[in-house]
N, C-alpha and C positions, 0 to 999 in steps of 0.2 A: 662572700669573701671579697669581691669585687670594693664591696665600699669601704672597706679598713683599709686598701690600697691607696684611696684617695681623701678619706678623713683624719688620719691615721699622720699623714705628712704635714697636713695645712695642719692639726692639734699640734703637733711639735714644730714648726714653724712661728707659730701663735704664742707658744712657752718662750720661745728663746725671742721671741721679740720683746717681752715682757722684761720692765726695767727690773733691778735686783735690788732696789731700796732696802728690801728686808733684811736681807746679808748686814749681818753686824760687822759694820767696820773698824780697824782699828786706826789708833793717830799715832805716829812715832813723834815725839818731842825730844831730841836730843840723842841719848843715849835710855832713854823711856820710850812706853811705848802705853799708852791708855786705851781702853775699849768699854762697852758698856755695862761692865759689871766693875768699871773705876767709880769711886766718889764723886763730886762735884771738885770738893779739898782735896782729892786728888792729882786731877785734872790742873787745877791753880800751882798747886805743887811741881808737876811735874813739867809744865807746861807752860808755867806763867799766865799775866793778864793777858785776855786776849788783844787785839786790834781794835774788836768792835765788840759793843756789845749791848742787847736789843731785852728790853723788859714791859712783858704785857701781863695786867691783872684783869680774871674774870671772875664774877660771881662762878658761885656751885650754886645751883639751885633744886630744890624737887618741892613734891607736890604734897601739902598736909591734905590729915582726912579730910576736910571740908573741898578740895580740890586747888585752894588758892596755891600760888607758888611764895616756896619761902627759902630766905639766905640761909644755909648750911655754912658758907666760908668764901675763899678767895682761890684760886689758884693761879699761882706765880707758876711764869713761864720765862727763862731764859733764853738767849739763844745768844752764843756764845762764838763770833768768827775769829779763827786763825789763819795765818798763811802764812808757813814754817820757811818755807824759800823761796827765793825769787822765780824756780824753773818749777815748781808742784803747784797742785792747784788748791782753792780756799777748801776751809775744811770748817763745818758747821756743829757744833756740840749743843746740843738741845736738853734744857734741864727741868722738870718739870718738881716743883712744889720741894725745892735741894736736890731734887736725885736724880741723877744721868739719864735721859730717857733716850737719845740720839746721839753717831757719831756718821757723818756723812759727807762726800767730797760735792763739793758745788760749782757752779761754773767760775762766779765772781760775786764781790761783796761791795 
């Protein structure tokens, strides 16, 4: 019994120090409000062009029978920064291959 007393508190110390990245954020734009079951055209829509905005292309790759590696395609990676006013902070929209994959607050851009 003794050791749940003292594992018990450092486990749930250890949770809540843990960032909450995962928590799906929402972005208010205006009198809108986007989150990650928005479009991308959505997002443009409701939000306008961003500030910034950052585009990287990677191969997809996998491996044929023979084990060589071969091009499947490309995937586009957006990332999209907003900063709605002057006193909130940047807010980062990550878009992977057209489709919302992140909405996330960030330090600065």
């Amino acid at each position: 019994m003794r050791i749940y007393t003292i594992v018990l508190p450092i486990l749930l110390a250890i949770l809540l120090a843990l960032p909450c990245s995962a928590i799906a954020e929402p972005m208010r734009c205006g009198k809108w409000v986007v989150n990650e079951e928005s479009s991308a055209a959505e997002v443009l829509e409701k939000c306008g062009a961003p500030q910034q905005k950052e585009r990287t292309e990677s191969d997809v790759l996998a491996k044929n029978a023979a084990g060589y590696s071969v091009k499947l395609g490309v995937q586009v990676t957006e990332r999209w920064y907003y900063k709605r006013s002057p006193g909130s902070l940047p807010m980062l929209v990550t878009i992977v291959d057209g489709r919302l994959k992140s909405i996330e607050r960030i330090d600065s851009f």
